[in-house]
ZADREN-242189 format. One line per 10 residues: number of its first residue (from 0); their letters; for each residue x, y, z of N, C-alpha, C. Coordinates in steps of 0.1 Angstrom, whole numbers. Layout:
NUM) a) X Y Z X Y Z X Y Z ~ ...
This chain:
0) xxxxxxxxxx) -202 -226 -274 -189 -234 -271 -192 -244 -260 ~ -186 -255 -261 -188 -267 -255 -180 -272 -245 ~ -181 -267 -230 -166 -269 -222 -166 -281 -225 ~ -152 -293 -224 -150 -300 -223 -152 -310 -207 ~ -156 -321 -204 -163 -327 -195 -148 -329 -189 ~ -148 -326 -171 -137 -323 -162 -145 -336 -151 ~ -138 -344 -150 -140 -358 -139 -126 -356 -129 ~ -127 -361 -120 -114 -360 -114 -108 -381 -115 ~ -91 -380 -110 -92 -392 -116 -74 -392 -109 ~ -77 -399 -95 -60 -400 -92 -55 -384 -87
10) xxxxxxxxxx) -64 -377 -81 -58 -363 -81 -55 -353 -92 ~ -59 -359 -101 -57 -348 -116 -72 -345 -124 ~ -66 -342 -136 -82 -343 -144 -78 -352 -155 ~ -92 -352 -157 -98 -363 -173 -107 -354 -180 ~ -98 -350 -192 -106 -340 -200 -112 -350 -213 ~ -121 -353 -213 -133 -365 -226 -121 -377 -222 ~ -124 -384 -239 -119 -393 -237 -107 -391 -241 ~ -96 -406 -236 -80 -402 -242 -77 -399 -251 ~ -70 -388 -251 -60 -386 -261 -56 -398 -275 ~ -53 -393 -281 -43 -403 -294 -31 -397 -288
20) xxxxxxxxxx) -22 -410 -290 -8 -413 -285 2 -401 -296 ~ 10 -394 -290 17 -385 -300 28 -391 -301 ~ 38 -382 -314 53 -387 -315 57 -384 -303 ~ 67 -398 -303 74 -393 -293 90 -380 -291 ~ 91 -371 -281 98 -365 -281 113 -366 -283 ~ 125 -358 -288 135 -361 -288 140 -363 -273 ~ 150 -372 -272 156 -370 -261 166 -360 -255 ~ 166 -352 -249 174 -342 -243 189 -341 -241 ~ 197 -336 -249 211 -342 -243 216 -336 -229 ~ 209 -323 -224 209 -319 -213 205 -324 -201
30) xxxxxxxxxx) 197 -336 -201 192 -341 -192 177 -334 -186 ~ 171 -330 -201 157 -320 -194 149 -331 -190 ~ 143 -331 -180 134 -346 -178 124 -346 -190 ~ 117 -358 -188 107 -361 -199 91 -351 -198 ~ 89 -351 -184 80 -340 -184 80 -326 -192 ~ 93 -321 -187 98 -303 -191 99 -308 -202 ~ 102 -315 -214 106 -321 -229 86 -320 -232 ~ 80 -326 -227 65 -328 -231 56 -311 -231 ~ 61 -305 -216 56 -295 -220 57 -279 -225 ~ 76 -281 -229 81 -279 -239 73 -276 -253
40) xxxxxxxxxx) 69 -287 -255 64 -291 -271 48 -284 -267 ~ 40 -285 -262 31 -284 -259 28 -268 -260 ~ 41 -261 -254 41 -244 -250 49 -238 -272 ~ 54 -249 -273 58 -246 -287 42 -244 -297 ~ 34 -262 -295 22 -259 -303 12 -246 -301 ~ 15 -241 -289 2 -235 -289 6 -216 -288 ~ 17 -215 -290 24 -204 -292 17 -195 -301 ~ 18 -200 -316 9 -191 -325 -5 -183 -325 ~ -8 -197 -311 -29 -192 -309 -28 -188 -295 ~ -17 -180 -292 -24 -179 -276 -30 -169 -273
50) xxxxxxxxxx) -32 -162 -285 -49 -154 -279 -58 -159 -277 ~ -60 -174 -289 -70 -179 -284 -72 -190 -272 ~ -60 -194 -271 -53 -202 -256 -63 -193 -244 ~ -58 -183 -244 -60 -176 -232 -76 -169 -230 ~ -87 -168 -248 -97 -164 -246 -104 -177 -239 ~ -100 -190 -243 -109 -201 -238 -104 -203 -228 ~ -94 -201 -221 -88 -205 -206 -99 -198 -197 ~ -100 -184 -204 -108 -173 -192 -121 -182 -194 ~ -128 -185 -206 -143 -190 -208 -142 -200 -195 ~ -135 -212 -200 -137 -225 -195 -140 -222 -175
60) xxxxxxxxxx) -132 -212 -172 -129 -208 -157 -140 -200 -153 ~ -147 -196 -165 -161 -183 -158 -172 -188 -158 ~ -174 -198 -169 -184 -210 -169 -183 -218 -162 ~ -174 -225 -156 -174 -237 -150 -177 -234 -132 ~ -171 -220 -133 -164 -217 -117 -171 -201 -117 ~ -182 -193 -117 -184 -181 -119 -186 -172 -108 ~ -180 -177 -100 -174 -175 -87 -165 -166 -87 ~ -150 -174 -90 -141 -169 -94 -138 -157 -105 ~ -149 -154 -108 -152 -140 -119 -149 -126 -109 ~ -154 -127 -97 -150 -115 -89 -139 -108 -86
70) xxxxxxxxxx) -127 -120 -87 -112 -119 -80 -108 -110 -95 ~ -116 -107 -106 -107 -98 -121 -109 -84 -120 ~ -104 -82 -127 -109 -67 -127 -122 -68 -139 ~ -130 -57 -135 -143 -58 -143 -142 -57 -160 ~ -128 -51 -165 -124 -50 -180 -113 -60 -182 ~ -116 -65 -186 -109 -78 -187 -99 -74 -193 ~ -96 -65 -206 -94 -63 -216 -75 -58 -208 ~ -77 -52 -197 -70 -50 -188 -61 -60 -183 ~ -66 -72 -177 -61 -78 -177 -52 -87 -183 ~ -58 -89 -195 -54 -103 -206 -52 -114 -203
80) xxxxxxxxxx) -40 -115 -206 -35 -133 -202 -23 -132 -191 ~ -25 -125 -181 -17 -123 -172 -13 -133 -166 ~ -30 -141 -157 -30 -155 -151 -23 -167 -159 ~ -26 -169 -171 -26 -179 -177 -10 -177 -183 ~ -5 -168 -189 7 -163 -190 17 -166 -176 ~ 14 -163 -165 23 -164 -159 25 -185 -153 ~ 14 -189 -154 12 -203 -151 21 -210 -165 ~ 20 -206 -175 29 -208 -190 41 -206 -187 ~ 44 -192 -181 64 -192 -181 65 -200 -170 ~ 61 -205 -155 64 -212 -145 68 -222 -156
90) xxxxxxxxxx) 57 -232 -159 59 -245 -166 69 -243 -176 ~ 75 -233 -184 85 -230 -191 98 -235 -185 ~ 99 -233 -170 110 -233 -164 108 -245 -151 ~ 98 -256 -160 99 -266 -148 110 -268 -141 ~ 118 -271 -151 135 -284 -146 144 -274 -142 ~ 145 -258 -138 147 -250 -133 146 -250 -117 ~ 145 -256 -109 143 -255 -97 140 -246 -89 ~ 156 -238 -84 154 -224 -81 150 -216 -86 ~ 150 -214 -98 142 -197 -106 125 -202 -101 ~ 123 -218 -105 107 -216 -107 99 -219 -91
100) xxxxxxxxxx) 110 -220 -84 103 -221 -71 101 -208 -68 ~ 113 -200 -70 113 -184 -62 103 -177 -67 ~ 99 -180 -83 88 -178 -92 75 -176 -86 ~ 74 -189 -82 59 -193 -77 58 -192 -62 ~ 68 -191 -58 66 -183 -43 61 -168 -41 ~ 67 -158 -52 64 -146 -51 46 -144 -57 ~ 45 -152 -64 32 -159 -71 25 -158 -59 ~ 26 -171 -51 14 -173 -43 12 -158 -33 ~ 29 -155 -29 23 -146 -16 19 -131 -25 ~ 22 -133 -38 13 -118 -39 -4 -121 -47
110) xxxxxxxxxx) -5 -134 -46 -19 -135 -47 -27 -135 -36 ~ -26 -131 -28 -29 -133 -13 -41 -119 -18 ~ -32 -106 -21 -44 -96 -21 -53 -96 -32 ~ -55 -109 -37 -67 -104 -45 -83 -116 -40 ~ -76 -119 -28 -85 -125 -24 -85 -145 -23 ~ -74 -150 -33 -72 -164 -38 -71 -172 -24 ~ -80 -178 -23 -76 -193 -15 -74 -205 -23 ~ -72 -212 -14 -63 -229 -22 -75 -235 -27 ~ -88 -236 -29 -102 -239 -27 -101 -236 -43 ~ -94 -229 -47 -99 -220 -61 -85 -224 -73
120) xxxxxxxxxx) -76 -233 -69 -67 -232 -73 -70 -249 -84 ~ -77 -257 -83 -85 -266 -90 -90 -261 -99 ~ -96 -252 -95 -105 -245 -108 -98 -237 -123 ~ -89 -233 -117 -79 -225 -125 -69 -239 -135 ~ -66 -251 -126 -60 -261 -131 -70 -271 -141 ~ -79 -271 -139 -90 -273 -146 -95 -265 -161 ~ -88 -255 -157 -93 -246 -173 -79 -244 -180 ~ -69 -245 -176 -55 -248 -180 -56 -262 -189 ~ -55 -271 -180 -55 -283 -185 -68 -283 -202 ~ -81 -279 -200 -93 -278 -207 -84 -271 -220
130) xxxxxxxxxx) -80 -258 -219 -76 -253 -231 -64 -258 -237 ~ -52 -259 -228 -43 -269 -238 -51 -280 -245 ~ -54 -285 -238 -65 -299 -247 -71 -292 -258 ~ -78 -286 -262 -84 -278 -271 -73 -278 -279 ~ -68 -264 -277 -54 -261 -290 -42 -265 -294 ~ -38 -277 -284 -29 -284 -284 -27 -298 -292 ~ -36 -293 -303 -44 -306 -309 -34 -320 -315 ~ -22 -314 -319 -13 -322 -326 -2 -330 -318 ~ 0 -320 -303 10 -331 -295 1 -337 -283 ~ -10 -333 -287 -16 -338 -266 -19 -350 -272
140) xxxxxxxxxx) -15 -358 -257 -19 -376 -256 -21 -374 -239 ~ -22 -385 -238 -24 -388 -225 -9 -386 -213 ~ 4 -391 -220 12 -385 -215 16 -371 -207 ~ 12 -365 -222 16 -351 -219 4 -343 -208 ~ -6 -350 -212 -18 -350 -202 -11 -349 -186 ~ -8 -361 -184 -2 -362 -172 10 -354 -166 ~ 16 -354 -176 32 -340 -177 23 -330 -168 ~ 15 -322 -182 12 -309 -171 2 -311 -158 ~ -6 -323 -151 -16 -324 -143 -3 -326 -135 ~ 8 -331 -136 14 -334 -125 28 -317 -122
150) xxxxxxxxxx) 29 -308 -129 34 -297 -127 28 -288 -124 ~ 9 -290 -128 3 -277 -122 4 -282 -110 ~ 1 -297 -105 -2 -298 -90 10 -294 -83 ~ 23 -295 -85 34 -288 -81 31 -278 -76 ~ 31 -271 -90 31 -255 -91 24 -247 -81 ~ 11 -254 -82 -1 -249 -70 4 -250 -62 ~ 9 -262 -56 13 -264 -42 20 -257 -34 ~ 33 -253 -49 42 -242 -39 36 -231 -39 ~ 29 -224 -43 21 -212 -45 16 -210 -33 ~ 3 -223 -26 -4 -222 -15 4 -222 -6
160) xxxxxxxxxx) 11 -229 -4 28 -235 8 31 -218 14 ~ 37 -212 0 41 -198 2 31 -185 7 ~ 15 -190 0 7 -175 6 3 -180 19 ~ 4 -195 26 -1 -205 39 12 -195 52 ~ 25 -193 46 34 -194 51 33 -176 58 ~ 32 -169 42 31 -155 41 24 -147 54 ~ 10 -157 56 -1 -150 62 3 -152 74 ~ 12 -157 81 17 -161 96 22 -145 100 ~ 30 -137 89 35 -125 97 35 -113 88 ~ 28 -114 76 19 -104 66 10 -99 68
170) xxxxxxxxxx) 5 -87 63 -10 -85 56 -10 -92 41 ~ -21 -91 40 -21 -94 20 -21 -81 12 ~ -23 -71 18 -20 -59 13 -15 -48 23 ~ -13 -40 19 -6 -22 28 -15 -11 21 ~ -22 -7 31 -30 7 23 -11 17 28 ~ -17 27 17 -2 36 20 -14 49 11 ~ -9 61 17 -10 76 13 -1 83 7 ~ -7 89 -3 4 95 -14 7 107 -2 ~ 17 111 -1 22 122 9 32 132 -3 ~ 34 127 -13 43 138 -23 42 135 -39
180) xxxxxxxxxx) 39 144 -45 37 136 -61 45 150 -74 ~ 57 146 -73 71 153 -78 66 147 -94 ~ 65 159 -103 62 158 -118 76 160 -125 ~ 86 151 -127 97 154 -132 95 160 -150 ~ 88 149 -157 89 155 -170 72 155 -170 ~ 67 159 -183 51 157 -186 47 140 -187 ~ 58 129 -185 53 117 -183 58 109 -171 ~ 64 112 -163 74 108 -155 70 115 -143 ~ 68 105 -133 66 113 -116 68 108 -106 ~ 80 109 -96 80 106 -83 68 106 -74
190) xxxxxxxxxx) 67 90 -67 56 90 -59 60 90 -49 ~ 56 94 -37 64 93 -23 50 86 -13 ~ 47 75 -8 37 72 -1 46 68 17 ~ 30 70 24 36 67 36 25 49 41 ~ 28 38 44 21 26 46 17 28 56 ~ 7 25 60 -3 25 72 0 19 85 ~ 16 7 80 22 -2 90 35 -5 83 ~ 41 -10 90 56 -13 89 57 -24 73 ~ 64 -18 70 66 -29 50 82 -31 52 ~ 85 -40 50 96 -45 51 101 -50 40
200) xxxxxxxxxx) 113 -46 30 116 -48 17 131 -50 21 ~ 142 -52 7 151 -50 3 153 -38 -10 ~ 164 -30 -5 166 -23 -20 168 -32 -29 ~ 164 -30 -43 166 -36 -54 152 -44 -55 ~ 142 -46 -46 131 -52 -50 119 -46 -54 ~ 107 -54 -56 96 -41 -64 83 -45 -58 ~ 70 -40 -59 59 -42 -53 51 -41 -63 ~ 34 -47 -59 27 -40 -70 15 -31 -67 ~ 11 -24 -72 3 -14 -65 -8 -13 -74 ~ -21 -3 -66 -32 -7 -72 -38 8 -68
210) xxxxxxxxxx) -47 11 -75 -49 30 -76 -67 24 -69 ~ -71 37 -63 -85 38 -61 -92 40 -72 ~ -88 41 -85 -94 42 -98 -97 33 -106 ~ -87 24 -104 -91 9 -113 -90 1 -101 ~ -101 -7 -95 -98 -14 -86 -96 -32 -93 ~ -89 -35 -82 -81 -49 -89 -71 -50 -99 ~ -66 -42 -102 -58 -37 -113 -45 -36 -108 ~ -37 -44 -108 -24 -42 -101 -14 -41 -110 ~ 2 -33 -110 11 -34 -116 22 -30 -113 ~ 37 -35 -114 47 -37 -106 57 -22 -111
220) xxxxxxxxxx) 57 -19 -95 70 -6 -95 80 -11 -88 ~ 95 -4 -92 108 -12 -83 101 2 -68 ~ 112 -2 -61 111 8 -51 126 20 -55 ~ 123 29 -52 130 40 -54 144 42 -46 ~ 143 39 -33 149 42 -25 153 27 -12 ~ 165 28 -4 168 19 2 160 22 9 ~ 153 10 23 143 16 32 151 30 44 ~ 141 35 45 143 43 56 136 49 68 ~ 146 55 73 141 52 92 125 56 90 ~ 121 66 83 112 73 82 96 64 75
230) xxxxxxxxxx) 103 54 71 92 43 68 86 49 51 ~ 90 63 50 84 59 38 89 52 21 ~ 84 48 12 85 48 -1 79 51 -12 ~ 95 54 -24 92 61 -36 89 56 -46 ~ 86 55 -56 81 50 -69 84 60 -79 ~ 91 56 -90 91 65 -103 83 59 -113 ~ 79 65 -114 64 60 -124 64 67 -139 ~ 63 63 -149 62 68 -161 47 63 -168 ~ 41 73 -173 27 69 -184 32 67 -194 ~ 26 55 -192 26 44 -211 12 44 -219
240) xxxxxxxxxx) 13 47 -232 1 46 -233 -7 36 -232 ~ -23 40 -232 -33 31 -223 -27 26 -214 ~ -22 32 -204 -15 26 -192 -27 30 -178 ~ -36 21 -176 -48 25 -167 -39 28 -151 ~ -33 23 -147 -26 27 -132 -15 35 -139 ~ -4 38 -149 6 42 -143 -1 62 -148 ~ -11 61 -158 -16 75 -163 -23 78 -146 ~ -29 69 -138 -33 75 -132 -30 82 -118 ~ -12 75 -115 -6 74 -106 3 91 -110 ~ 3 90 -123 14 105 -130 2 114 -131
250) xxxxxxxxxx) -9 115 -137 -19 125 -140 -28 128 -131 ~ -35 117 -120 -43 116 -115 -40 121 -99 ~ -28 112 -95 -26 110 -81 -22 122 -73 ~ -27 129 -61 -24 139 -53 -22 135 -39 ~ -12 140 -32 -12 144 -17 -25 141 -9 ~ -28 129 -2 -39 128 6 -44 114 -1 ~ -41 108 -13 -47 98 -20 -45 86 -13 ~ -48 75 -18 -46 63 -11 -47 51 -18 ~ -34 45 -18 -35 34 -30 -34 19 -17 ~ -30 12 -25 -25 -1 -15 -15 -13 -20
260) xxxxxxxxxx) -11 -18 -12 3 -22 -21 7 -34 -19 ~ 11 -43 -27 13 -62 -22 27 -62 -18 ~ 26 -71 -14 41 -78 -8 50 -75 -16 ~ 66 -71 -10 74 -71 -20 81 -85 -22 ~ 88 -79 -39 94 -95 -45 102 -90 -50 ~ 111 -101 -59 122 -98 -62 136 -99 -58 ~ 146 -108 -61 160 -106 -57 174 -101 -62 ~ 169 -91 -69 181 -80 -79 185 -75 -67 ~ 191 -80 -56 195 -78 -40 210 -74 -38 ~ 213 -68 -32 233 -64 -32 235 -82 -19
270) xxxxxxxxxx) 243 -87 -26 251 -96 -14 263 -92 -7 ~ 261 -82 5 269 -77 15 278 -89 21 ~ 278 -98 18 290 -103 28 302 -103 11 ~ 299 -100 5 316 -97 -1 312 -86 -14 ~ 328 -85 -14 331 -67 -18 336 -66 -34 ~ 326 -76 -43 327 -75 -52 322 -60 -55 ~ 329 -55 -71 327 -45 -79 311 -46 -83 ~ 301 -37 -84 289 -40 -85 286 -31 -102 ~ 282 -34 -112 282 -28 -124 267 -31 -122 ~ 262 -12 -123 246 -14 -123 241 -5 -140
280) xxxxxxxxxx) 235 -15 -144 228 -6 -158 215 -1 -157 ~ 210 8 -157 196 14 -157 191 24 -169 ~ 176 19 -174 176 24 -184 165 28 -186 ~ 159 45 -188 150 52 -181 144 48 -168 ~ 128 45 -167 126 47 -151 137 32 -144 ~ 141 25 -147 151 12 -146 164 17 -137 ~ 157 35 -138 173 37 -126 168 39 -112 ~ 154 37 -112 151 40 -95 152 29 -88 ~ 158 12 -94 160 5 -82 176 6 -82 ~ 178 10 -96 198 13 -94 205 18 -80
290) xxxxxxxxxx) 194 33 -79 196 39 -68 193 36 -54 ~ 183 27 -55 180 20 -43 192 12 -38 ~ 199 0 -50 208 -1 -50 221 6 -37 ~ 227 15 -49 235 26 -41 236 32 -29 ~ 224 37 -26 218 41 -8 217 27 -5 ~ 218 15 -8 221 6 -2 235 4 5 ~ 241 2 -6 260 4 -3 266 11 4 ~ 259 24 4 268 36 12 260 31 25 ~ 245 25 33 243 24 43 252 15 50 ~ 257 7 36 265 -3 48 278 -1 53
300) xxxxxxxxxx) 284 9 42 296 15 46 311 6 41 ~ 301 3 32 319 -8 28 318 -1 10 ~ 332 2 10 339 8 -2 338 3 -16 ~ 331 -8 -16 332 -14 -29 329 -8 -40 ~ 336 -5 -52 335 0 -63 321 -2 -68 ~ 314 11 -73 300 5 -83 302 19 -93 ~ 298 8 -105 299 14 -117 285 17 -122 ~ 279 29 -121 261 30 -128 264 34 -145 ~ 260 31 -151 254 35 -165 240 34 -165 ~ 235 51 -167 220 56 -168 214 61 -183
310) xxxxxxxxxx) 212 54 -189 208 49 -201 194 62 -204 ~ 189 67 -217 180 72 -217 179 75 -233 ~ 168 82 -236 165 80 -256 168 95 -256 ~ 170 104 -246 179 119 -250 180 125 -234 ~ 179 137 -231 188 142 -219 176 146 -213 ~ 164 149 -219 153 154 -211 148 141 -205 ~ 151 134 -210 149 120 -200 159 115 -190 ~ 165 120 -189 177 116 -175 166 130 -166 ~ 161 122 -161 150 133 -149 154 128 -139 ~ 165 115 -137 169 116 -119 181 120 -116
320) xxxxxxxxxx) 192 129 -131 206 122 -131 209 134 -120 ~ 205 148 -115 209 154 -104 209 145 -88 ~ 199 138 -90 203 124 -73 216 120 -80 ~ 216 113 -91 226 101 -90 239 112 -88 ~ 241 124 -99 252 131 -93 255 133 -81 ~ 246 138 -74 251 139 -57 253 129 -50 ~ 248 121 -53 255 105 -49 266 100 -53 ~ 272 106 -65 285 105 -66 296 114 -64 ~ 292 127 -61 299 134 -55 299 128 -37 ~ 290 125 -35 293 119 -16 301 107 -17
330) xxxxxxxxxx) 302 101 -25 311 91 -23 321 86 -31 ~ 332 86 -32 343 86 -40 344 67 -51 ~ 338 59 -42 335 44 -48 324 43 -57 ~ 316 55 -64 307 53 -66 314 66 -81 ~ 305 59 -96 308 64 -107 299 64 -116 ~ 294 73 -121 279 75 -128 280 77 -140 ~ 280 73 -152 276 72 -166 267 76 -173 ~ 263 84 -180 250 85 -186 249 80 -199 ~ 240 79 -207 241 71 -223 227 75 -225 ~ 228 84 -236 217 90 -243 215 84 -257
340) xxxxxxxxxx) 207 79 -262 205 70 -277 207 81 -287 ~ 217 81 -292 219 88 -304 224 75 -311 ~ 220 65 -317 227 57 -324 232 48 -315 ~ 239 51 -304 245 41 -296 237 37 -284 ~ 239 22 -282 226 14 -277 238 13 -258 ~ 231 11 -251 235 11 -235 245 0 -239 ~ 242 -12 -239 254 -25 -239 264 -22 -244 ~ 262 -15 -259 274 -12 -270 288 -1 -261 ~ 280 10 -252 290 18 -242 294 13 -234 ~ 285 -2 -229 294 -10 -211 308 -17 -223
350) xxxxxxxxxx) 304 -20 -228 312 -34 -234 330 -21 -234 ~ 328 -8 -239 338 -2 -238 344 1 -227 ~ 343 0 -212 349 -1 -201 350 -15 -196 ~ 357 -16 -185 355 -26 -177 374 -32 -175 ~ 376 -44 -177 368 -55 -176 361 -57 -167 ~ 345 -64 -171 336 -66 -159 334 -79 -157 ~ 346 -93 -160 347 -103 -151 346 -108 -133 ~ 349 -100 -133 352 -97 -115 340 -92 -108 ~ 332 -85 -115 315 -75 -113 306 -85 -109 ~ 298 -79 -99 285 -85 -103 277 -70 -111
360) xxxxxxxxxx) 264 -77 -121 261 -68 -127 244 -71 -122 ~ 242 -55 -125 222 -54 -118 217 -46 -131 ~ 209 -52 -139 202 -48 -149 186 -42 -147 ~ 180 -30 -149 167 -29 -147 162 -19 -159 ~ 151 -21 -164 149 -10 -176 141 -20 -181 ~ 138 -17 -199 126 -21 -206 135 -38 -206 ~ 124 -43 -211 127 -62 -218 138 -59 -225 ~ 135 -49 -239 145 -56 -248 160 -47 -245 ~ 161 -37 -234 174 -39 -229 178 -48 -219 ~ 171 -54 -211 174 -62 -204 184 -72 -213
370) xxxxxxxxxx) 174 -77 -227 182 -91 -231 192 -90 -241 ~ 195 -73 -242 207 -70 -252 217 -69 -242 ~ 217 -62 -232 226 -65 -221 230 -77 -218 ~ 218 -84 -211 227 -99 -205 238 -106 -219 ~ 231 -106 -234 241 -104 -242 256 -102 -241 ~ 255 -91 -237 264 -78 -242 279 -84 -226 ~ 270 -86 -218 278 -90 -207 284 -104 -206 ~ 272 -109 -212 279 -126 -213 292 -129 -223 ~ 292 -117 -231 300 -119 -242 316 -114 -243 ~ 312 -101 -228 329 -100 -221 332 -106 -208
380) xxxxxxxxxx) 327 -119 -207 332 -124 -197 326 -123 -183 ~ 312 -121 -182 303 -120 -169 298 -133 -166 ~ 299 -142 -158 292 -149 -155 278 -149 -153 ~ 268 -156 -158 255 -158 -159 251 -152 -144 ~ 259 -164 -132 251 -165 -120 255 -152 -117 ~ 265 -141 -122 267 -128 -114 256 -118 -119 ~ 252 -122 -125 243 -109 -133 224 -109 -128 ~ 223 -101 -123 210 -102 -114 203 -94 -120 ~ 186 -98 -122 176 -91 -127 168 -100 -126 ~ 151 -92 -125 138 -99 -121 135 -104 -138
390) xxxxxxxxxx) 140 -112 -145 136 -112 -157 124 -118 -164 ~ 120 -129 -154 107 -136 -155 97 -131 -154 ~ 97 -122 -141 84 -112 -137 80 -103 -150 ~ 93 -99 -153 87 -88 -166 83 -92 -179 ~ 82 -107 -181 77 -112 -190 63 -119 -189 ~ 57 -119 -179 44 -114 -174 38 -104 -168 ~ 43 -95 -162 39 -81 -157 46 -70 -159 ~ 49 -67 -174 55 -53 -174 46 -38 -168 ~ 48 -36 -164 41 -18 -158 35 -12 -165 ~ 22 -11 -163 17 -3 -176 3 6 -159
């Protein structure tokens, strides 16, 4: 295989020679700029092949740069198209502003622990740019050329801006010690770790963690609990199959172990200055940032109504619903739900209470409840901006 020749040229790249000029794009009646419209089309062409999108992105990057071979884990197979996938949804959501800044901020400052400097971030834009060229065969021109040279340089920017910023009052990682490992069902386990130094979160946000077993191997858990005085945090963890961290965190992990943990992200956050109704959905392990949540609320001591529905595929799977009960017996504002799949899906039971116009709503659980819900909510009257969930993150890092 023949990388394609990388010249630099104006601060971008020149992959061979130009392009042929493509159709041109429809125009937007939304007002998407012409860039997000180009690379739009571009994330449409190459949709079908993006296994092979992503086997020649890795080539072009290990040949070119074999350097940068170290920063992976040694099984690739592990990895996949995590890198290159998450650079894909960023540019998904160019003309997005806020989502894709907050995006690429959590981006850079949790690339911090795998070693990334800004030195290396050319390299990575260089095999991006190489493989769209490749598979992109029917809309790339020179335009769209420049579309994405001028979004990765963005993208990078804010990435470095953010891990530049991060390292002023961060580590790039937290070693933490397993200090408790609670086996709720034969797949399902509370982790209790204690951090080596002070970690600073919000309830409702999540981290990603990395086992002494697969090193470089990272994958995102919410946090269990609001922080506390005591500094430590929990993790509910379930094994998926071929799940190399989460089998080894449920089957593996004991009292005395030692994982390490990146920055937290995420803003599925309670906004304490007003006393909206809070409708939280959780659906299997999706209820341990619910409850983070909640021990949030009650710390602050304001009354506001919250509505949980705890979702599960039968009853032996509600393994946290004795916390959530006694959390609703301590507090009279607080009202717990359960929904076990017999036929009936979690959205199909909210949609029967409410009205939840007035709510803000906190969604956490698998993808495809995530997007039957926002559904399900948008369709009785929730506003888009009320309804909070990490939904980008889990479309490149679900927990395995």
């Amino acid at each position: 295989m023949d990388a394609p020749t990388t010249t630099s040229a104006d601060g971008g790249w020149s992959m061979g020679p130009p392009p042929e000029p493509a159709p041109e794009p429809e125009p937007d009646p939304l007002g998407v700029s012409r860039d997000a419209l180009l690379i739009r089309r571009t994330l449409e062409e190459i949709a079908p092949v993006a296994d092979k999108v992503t086997s020649y992105f890795y080539a072009l990057l290990f040949i070119a740069h074999p350097e940068v071979r170290a920063l992976f884990p040694a099984a690739m197979d592990s990895q996949r198209d995590r890198l290159l996938k998450a650079l894909l949804t960023a540019a998904d959501h160019f003309d997005d502003t806020d989502t894709l800044v907050a995006y690429l901020q959590n981006l850079g400052r949790g690339h911090r622990k795998y070693g990334t400097t800004p030195e290396q971030y050319p390299a990575v834009g260089e095999a991006l740019i190489g493989a769209l060229t490749r598979y992109a065969e029917r809309t790339w021109d020179a335009e769209t050329q420049g579309a994405w040279v001028r979004a990765y340089t963005l993208m990078s920017q804010v990435m470095i801006d953010a891990a530049a910023e991060s390292e002023l009052h961060t580590p790039p990682w937290w070693y933490a010690e397993v200090v408790s490992h609670d086996l709720r069902t034969p797949d399902i386990a509370v982790v209790t770790v204690r951090p080596d130094q002070p970690y600073p979160f919000l309830a409702g946000q999540y981290t990603s963690l990395e086992t002494p077993w697969w090193p470089r191997i990272w994958r995102h858990y919410s946090f269990a609990s609001a922080p506390r005085s005591d500094g430590l945090l929990s993790f509910h963890i379930k094994a998926v199959p071929a799940g190399w961290v989460s089998n080894s965190l449920v089957h593996r992990a004991r009292p005395g172990d030692f994982i390490r943990l990146g920055p937290p992200a995420g803003s599925m956050t309670v906004d304490h200055t007003t006393d909206n109704g809070m409708l939280c959905l959780g659906g299997g392990t999706g209820i341990a940032p619910i409850k983070a949540l909640v021990e949030d609320v009650a710390e602050h001591g304001r009354g506001r109504p919250v509505e949980v529905f705890y979702g599960a595929r039968s009853n032996h799977d509600l393994y946290d619903i004795d916390t959530m009960h006694r959390l609703q017996q301590a507090h009279s504002w607080l009202e717990v739900r359960t929904v076990v799949d017999s036929g009936t899906q979690l959205p199909d039971v909210v949609r029967e209470y409410g009205p939840w116009n007035s709510y803000d709503a906190f969604l956490s659980g698998p993808p495809g409840m995530i997007r039957s819900s926002l559904d399900a909510l948008r369709n009785v009257g929730v506003p888009s901006e009320r309804i909070r969930h990490d939904g980008i993150e889990e479309l490149v890092a679900a927990g395995d």
